[in-house]
ZAMI-804763 format. One record per residue (C-alpha): x, y, z. Coordinates in nm, 3 decimals. Layout:
[pt [X Y Z]]
...
//
This chain:
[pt [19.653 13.746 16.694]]
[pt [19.372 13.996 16.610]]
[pt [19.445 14.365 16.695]]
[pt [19.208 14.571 16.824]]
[pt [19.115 14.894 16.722]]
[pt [19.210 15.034 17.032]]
[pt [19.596 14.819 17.028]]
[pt [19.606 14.995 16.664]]
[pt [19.570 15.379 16.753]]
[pt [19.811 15.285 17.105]]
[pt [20.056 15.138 16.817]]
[pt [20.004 15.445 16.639]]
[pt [20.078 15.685 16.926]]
[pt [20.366 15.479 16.970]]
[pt [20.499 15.511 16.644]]
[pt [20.402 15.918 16.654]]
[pt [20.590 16.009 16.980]]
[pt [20.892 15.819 16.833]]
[pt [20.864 16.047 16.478]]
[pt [20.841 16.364 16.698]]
[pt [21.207 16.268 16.770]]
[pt [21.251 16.193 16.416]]
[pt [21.129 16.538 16.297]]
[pt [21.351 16.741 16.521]]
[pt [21.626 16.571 16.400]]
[pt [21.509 16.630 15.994]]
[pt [21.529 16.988 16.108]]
[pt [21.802 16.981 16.270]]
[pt [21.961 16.821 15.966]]
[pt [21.777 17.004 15.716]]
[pt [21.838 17.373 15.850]]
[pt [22.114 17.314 16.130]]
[pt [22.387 17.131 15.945]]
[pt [22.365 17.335 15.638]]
[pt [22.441 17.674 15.854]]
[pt [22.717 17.561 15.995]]
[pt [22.874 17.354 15.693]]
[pt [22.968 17.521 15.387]]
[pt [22.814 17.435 15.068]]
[pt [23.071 17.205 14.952]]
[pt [23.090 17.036 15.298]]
[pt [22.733 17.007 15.317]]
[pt [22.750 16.847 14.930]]
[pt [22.987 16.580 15.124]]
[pt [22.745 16.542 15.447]]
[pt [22.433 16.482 15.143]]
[pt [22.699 16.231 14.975]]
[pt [22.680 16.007 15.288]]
[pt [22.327 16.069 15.330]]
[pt [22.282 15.963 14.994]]
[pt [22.499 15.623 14.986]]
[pt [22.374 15.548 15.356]]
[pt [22.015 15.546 15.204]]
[pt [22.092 15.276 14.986]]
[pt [22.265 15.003 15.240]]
[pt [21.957 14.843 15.312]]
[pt [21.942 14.688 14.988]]
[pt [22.222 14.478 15.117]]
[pt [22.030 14.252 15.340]]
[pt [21.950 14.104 14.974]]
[pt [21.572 14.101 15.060]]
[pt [21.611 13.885 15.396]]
[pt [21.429 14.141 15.619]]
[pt [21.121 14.178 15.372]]
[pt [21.111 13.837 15.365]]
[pt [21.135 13.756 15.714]]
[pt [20.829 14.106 15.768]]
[pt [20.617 13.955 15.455]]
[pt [20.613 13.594 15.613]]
[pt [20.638 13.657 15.990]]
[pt [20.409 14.005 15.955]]
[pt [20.100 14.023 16.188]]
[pt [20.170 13.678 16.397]]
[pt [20.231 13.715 16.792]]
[pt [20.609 13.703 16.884]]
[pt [20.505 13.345 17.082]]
[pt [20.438 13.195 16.755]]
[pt [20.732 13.193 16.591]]
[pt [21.048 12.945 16.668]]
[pt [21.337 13.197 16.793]]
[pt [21.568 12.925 16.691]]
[pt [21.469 13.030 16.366]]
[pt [21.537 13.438 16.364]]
[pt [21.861 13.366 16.542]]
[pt [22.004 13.196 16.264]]
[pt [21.887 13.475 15.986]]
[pt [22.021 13.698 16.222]]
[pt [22.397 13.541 16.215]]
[pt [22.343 13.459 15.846]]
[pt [22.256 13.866 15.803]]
[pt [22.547 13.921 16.023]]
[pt [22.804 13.772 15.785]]
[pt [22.656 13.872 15.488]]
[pt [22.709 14.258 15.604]]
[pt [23.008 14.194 15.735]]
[pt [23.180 14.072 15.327]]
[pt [22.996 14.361 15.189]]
[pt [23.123 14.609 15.438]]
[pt [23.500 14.468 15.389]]
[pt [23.448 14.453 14.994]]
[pt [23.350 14.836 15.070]]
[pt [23.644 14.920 15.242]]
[pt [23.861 14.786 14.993]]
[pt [23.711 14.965 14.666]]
[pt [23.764 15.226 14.891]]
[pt [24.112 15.200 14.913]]
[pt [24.217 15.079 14.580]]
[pt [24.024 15.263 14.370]]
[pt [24.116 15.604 14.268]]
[pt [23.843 15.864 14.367]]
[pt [23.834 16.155 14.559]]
[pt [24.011 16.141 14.930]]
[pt [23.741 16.242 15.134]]
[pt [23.477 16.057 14.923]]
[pt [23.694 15.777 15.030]]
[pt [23.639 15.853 15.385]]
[pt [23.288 15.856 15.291]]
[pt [23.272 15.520 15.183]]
[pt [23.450 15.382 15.482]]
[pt [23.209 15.537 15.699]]
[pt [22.898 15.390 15.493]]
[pt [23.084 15.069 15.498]]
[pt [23.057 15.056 15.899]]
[pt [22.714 15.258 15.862]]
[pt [22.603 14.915 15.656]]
[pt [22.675 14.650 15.946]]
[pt [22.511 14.860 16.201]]
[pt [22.238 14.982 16.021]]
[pt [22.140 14.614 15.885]]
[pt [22.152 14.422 16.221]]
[pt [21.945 14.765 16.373]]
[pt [21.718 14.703 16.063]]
[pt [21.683 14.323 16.128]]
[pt [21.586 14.377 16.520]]
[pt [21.321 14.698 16.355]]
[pt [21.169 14.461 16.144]]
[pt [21.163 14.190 16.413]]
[pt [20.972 14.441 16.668]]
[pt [20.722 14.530 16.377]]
[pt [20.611 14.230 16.245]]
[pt [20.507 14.080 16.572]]
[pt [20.364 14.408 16.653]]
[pt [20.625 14.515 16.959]]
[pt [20.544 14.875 16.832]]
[pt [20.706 15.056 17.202]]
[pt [20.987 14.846 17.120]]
[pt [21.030 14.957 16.744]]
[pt [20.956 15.278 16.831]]
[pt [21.226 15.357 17.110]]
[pt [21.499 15.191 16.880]]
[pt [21.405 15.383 16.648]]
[pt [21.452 15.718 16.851]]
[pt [21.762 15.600 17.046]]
[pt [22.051 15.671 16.750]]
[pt [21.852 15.967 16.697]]
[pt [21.859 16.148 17.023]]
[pt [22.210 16.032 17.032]]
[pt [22.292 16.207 16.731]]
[pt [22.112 16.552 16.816]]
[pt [22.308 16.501 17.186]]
[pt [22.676 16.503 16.895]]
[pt [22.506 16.748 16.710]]
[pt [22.437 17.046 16.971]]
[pt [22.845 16.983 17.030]]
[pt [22.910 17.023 16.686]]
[pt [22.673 17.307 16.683]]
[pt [22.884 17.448 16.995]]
[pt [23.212 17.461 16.874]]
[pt [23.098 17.527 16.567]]
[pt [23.285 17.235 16.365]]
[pt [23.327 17.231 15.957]]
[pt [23.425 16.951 15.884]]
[pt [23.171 16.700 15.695]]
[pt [23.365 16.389 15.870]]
[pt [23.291 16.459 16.230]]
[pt [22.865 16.474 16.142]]
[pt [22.950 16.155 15.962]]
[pt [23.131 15.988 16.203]]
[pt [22.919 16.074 16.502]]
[pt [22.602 15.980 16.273]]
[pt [22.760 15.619 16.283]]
[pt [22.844 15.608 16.635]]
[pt [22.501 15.730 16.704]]
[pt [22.320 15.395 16.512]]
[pt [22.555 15.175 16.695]]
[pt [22.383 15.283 17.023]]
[pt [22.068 15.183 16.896]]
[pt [22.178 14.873 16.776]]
[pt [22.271 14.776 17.137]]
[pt [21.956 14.892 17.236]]
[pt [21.833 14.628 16.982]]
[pt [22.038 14.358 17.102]]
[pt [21.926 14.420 17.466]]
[pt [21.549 14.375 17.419]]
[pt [21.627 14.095 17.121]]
[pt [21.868 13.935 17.299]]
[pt [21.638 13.628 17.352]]
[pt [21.671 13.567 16.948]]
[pt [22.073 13.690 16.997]]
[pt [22.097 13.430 17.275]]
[pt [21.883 13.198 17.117]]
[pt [21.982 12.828 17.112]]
[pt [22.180 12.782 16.712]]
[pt [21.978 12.583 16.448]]
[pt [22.088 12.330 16.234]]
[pt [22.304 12.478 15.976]]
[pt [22.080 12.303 15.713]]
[pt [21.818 12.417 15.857]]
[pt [21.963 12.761 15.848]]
[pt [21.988 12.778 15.466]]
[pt [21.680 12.630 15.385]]
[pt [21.509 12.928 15.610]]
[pt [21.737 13.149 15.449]]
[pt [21.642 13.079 15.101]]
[pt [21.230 13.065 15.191]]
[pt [21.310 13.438 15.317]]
[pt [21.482 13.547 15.024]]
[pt [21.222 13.354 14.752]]
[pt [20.924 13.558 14.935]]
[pt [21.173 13.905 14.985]]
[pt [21.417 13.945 14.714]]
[pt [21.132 14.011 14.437]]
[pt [21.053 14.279 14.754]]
[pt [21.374 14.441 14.784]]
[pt [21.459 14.459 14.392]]
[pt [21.155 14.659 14.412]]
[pt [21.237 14.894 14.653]]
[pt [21.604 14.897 14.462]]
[pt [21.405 15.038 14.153]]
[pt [21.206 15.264 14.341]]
[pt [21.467 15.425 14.463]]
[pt [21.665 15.445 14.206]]
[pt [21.392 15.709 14.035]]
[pt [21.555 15.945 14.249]]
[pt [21.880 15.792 14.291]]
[pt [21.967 15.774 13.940]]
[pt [21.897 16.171 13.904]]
[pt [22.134 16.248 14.172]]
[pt [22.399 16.063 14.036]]
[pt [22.410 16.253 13.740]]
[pt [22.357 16.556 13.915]]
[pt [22.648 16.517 14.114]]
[pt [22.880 16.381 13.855]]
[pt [22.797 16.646 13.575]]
[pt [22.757 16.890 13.759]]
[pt [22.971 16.858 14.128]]
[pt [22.911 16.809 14.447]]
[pt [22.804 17.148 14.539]]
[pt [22.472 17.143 14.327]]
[pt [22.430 16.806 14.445]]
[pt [22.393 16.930 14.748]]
[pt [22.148 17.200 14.722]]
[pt [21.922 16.915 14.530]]
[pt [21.954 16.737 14.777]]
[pt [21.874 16.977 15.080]]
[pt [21.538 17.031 14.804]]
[pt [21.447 16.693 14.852]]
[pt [21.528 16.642 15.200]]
[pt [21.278 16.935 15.231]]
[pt [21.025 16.720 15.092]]
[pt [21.126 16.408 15.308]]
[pt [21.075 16.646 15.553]]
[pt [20.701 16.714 15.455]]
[pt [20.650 16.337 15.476]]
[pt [20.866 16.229 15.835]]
[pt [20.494 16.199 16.011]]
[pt [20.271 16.075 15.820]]
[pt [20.433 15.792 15.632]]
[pt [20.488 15.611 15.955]]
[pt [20.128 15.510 15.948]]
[pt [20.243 15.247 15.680]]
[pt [20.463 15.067 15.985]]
[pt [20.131 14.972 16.202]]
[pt [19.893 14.949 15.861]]
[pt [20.039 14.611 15.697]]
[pt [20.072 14.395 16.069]]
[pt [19.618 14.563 16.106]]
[pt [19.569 14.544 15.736]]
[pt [19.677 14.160 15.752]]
[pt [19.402 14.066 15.989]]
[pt [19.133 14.195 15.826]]
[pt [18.852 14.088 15.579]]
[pt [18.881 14.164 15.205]]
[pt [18.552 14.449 15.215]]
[pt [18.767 14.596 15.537]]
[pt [19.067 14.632 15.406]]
[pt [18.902 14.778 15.086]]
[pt [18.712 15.083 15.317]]
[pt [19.029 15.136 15.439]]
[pt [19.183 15.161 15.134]]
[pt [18.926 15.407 15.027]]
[pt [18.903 15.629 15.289]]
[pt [19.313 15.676 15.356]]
[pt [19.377 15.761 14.973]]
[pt [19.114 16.001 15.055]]
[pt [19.227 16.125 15.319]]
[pt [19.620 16.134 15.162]]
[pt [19.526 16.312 14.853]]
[pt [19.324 16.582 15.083]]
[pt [19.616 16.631 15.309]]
[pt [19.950 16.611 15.069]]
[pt [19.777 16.850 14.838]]
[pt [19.772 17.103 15.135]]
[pt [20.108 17.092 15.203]]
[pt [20.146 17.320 14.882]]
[pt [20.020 17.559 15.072]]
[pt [20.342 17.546 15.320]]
[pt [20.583 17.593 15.042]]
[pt [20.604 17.993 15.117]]
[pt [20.688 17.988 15.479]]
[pt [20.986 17.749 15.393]]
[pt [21.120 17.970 15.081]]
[pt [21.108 18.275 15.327]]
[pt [21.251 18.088 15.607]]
[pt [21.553 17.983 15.361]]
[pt [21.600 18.310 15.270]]
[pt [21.673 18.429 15.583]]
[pt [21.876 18.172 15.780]]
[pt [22.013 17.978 15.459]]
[pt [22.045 18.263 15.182]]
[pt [22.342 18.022 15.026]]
[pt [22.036 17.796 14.939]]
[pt [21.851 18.037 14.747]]
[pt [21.834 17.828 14.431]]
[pt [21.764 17.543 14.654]]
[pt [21.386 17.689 14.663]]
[pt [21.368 17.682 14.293]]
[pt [21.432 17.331 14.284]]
[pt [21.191 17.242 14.569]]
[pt [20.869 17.392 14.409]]
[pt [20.965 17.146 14.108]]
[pt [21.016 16.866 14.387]]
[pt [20.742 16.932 14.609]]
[pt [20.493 16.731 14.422]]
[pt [20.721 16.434 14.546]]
[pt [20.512 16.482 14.889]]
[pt [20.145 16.362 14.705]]
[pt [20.325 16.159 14.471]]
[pt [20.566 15.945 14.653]]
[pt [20.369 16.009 15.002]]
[pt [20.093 15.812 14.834]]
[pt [20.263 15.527 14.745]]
[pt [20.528 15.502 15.049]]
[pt [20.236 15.509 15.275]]
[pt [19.928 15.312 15.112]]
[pt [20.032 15.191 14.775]]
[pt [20.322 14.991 14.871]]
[pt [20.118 14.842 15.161]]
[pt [19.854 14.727 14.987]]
[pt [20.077 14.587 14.678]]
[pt [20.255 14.380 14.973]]
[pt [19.923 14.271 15.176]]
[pt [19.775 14.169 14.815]]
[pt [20.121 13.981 14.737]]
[pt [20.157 14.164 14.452]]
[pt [20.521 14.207 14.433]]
[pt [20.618 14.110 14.085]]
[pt [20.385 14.437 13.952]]
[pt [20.555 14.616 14.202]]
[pt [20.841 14.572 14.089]]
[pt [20.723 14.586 13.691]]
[pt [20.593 14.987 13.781]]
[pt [20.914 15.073 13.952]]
[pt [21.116 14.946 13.676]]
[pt [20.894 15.153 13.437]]
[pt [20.943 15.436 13.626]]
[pt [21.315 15.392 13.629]]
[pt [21.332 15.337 13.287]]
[pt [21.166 15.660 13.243]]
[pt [21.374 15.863 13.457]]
[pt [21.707 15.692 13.337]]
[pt [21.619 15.773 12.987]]
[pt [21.502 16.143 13.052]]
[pt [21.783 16.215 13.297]]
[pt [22.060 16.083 13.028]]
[pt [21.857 16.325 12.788]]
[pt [21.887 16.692 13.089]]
[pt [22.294 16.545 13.086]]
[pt [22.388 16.553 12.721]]
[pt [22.115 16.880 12.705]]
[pt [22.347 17.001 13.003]]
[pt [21.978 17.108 13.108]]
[pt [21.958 17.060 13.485]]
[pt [21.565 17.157 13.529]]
[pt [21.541 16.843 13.267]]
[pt [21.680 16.608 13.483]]
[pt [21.503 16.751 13.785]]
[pt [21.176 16.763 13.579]]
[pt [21.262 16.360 13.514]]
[pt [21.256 16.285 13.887]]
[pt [20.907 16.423 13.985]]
[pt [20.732 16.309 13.675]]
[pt [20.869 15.953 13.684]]
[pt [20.739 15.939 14.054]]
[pt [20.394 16.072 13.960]]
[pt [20.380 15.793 13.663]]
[pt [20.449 15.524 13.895]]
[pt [20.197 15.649 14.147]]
[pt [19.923 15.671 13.897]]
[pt [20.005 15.343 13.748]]
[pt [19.987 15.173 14.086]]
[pt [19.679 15.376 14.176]]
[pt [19.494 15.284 13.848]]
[pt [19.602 14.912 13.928]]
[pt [19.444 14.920 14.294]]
[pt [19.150 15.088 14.208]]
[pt [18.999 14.831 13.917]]
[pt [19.094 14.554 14.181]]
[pt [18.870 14.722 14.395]]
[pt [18.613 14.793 14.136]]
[pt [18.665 15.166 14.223]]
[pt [18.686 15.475 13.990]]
[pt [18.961 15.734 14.045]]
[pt [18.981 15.895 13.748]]
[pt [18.811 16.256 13.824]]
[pt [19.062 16.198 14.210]]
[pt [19.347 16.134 13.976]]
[pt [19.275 16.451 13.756]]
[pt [19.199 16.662 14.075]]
[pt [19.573 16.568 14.185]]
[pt [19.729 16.633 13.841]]
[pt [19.558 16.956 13.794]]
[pt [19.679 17.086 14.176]]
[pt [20.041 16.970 14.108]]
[pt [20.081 17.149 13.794]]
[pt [19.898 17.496 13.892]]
[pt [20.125 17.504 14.236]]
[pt [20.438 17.432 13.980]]
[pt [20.329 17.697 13.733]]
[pt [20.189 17.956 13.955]]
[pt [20.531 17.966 14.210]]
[pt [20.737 17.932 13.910]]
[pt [20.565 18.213 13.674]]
[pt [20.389 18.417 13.913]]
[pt [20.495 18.622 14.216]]
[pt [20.503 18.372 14.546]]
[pt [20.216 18.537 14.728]]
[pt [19.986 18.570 14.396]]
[pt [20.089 18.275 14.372]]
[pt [19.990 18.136 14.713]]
[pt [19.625 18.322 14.706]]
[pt [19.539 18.133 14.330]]
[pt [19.615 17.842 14.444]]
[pt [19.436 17.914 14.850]]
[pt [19.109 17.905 14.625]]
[pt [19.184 17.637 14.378]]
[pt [19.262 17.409 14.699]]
[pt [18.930 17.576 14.897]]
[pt [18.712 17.473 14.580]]
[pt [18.890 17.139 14.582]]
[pt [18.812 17.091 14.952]]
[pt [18.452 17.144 14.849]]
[pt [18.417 16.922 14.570]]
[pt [18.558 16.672 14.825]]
[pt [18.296 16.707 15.100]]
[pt [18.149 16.395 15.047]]
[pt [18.466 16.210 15.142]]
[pt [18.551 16.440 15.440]]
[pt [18.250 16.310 15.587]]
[pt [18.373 15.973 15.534]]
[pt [18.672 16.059 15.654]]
[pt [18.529 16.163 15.988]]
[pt [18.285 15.920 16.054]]
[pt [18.548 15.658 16.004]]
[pt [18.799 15.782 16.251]]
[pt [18.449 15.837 16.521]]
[pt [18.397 15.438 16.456]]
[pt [18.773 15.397 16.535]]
[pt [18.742 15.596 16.865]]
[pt [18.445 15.334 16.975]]
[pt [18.576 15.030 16.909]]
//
């Protein structure tokens, strides 16, 4: 089913007016909760965050392989037969893995509450799974008003909890957790509603089942394991953090690099309509676009530098207990170019290429990297190590994959590459070394004179998006 250019930018407004929701809740959650929670309570809410990131990895690749197969087709072509049985096959898988969960939980000796915790992520699995399954379901056949409204539902559920929270000013970590569940169970019946004809769908042979089963996971599990090493770059990092050195510094790194996520909420969501358009195009198309979004990416991530005073002065005033969270964010912020390149176009084209065994090579290099350098900060008992670790180990992996893409395209990116580098380490050094607003002003110009030296490709830029408009 060719998409139009037209279908695309509706799929893309779609996907927008869903991530406006998404954006007041990352501030909400970024700035709200941390007011009202104390630090160490707010380490415990970033604890949950933190495991309830990772639960996707659970689906043992099923879902990537279902969106890598399935991805781009119209919904008419597919047998729902078929998605009905990974569907109950999912359901049972999450449903061990939740109980095996809950019972590590309760048999192994660890902190009370962060046994709470991993109850709550247990449950948080199932739901957010089967929501995951009907997300991916919606996206791959291109039902973008459908993915887009579950998406919003369990958020504007959860902001509805959270003004009550806000109200009675509540505490205690375990409430925002436990309403942050309940809040992704309404949007998995949401889900269920508009996929009920795959719910409802008549069963396939078990056989059958498997052998659809294992085509998914031999086309998504190289996918996933990727994505598990990816990750862990930052997840490793954390760890360590938090077990060397508590739960209350892992929670101001953490609010740091929710700040970042933060930076990123809009525009990586234009990765969810690029792979189903990307798909249907021809080679030299899907090369222009390749060029003219890394263009674009690098020109707009390497502005968001220039937002970084606004937030410090902002958490001075509302969050002054998260001072020497700022600190920690200059040293993250280059997370946004880095990792915002390779969330958003990298990873796309690496997947539309079928390139998932390199993937998963770089990400594993990266890890390696960080894992070794992050050991290295812990027996140092040098935090800014470890937190060095994270953001370098990300930029690697970006370059790598960048280099990679490039030569396939017979494209040179060295002198785009260096621009990058250079801006990264001047914001770093100058908000680090120098006083913020000296700061701000060197690197104003450095960022005007890179704007000019990029002229060429704003034009591009431009008359690219006017040939979108008229199609």
């Amino acid at each position: 089913m060719k998409q139009s250019a037209k279908e695309a930018i509706l799929n893309f407004s779609y996907v927008f007016i869903s991530q406006g929701f998404s954006l007041i809740l990352s501030i909400s959650m970024s700035f709200i909760i941390p007011k009202i929670l104390g630090i160490e309570e707010f380490g415990y809410w970033q604890f949950f965050l933190f495991l309830s990131s990772y639960v996707g990895f659970f689906h043992l690749g099923l879902l990537d392989g279902i969106y890598l197969r399935y991805g781009g087709k119209s919904f008419s072509e597919v047998d729902n037969t078929l998605l009905n049985s990974q569907f109950k096959i999912l359901f049972v898988i999450e449903l061990i893995v939740g109980l095996f969960v809950v019972l590590f939980a309760l048999f192994y000796s660890i902190d009370p509450q962060k046994k709470s915790i991993l109850i709550f992520a247990s449950i948080y699995l199932i739901l957010s799974n089967l929501s995951t399954f009907f997300g991916t379901v919606f996206q791959a056949f291109n039902r973008m008003k459908l993915f887009s409204i579950s998406a919003v539902i369990d958020k504007v559920v959860f902001l509805v909890f959270l003004f009550f929270l806000f109200s009675f000013q509540v505490k205690n970590s375990e409430y925002y957790i436990f309403f942050y569940v309940i809040a992704r169970l309404f949007g998995l019946i949401y889900s269920i509603y508009h996929g009920r004809v795959i719910v409802f769908a008549k069963a396939l042979e078990f056989k059958k089942s498997l052998i659809e089963f294992k085509e998914n996971l031999s086309v998504g599990s190289l996918l996933m394991l990727s994505n598990i090493a990816g990750m862990l770059i930052l997840g490793v990092g954390r760890y360590l953090i938090e077990k060397t050195w508590g739960i209350v510094l892992f929670g101001k790194i953490s609010f740091s690099i929710s700040l970042t996520a933060f930076f990123l909420l809009f525009i990586s969501q234009v990765s969810i309509v690029l792979f189903p358009l990307l798909i249907q195009r021809g080679s030299e198309q899907q090369k222009r676009v390749y060029v003219v979004g890394l263009d674009f990416l690098n020109i707009v991530l390497n502005g968001v530098y220039l937002f970084f005073p606004i937030v410090a002065l902002f958490i001075k005033i509302w969050l002054p207990s998260y001072i020497d969270s700022i600190y920690y964010f200059v040293i993250l912020l280059p997370l946004c170019l880095f990792d915002g390149k390779m969330q958003i176009l990298f990873s796309t084209y690496m997947k539309l290429l079928r390139k998932e065994k390199l993937l998963l090579l770089f990400n594993v290099i990266s890890l390696v990297i960080v894992s070794v350098f992050s050991i290295v900060g812990v027996l140092l008992n040098n935090l800014n190590f470890v937190i060095f670790s994270m953001t370098i180990a990300v930029a690697i992996r970006s370059i790598i994959v960048e280099v990679y893409l490039s030569k396939l395209y017979s494209l040179s990116m060295v002198k785009k590459i260096a621009y990058n580098l250079f801006l990264s380490i001047l914001f770093c050094y100058v908000m680090i070394v120098l006083d913020p607003i000296m700061g701000f002003f060197i690197f104003l110009f450095f960022y005007v004179l890179y704007l000019i030296l990029m002229k060429k490709e704003i034009v591009h830029i431009v008359v690219f998006i006017k040939e979108l408009k008229t199609k």
